[in-house]
C-alpha positions in Angstrom: 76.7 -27.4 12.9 72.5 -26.9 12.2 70.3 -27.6 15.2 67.6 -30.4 14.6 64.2 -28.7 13.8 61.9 -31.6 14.5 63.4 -33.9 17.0 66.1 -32.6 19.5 68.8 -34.1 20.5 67.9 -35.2 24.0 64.6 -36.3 22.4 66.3 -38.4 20.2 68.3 -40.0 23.1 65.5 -40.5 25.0 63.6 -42.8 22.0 67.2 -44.2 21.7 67.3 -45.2 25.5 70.4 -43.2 26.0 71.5 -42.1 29.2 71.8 -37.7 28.6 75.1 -37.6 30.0 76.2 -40.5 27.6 77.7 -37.5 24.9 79.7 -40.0 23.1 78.0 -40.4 20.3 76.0 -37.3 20.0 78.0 -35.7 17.2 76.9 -39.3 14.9 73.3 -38.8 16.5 73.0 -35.4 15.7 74.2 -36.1 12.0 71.4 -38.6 12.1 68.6 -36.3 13.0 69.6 -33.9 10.6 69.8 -36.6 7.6 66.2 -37.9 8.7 65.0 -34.3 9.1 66.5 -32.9 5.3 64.8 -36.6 3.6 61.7 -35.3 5.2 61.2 -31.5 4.0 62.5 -33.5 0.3 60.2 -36.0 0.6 57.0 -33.6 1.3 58.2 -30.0 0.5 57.4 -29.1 3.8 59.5 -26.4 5.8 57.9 -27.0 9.4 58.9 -23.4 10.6 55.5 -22.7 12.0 54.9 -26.5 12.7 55.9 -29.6 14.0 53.4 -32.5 13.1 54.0 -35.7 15.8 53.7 -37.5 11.8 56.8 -35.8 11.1 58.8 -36.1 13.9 58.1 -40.1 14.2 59.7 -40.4 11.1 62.9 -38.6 11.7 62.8 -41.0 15.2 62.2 -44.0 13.4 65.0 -43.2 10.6 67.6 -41.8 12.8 66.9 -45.1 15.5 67.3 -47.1 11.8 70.5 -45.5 11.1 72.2 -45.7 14.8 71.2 -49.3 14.9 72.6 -50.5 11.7 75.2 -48.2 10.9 77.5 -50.5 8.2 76.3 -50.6 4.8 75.5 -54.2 4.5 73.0 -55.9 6.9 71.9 -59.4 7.6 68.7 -58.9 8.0 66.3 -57.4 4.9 63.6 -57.8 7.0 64.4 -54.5 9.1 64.9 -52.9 6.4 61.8 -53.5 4.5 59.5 -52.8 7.5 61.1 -49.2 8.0 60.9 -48.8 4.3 57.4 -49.4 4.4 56.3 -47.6 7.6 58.4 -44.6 6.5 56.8 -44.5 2.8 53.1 -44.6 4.6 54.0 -42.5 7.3 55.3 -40.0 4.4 52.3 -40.3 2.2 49.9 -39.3 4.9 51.8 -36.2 6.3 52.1 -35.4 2.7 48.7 -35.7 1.6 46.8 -34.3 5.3 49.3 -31.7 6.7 49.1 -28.3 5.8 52.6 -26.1 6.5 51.3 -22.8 8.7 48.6 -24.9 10.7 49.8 -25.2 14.6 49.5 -28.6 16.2 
């Protein structure tokens, strides 16, 4: 399986509030991150190989935490959905339009 680039996997955890030695779920987690990291590098054309922008890795935390949370198909609530559409989309446009792959944060 890939390792994460952006956000690890104890990171992830972490933002999750997931005890480390919980491993449980860490194959689905993992799986997560890596979704959230590849809609990224589509989304901008960015590589991050020399880079990782905190822009960038707040959006593969706020899709994967999107994703753990409401992991069926259909939800209840638009509401959730709408407001990480929205902060994703902005969050996407900025790194987009301000970060420059090679520069070291």
């Amino acid at each position: 399986m890939l390792e994460p680039i952006l956000v690890t996997l104890d990171e992830m955890k972490s933002y999750l509030r997931l005890e480390p030695d919980d491993i449980e779920e860490d194959s689905d987690i993992t799986s997560f991150i890596l979704a959230a990291e590849d809609y990224v590098k589509r989304a901008t054309g960015f590589k991050f190989e020399y880079s990782k922008p905190e822009t960038a890795k707040l959006i593969v935390k706020l899709l994967t935490s999107h994703w753990y949370d409401h992991r069926s198909i259909v939800s209840s609530s638009h509401v959730a959905v709408n407001k990480v559409d929205f902060t994703v989309r902005a969050l996407l446009a900025q790194l987009t339009y301000t970060h420059v792959e090679g520069d070291e944060e």
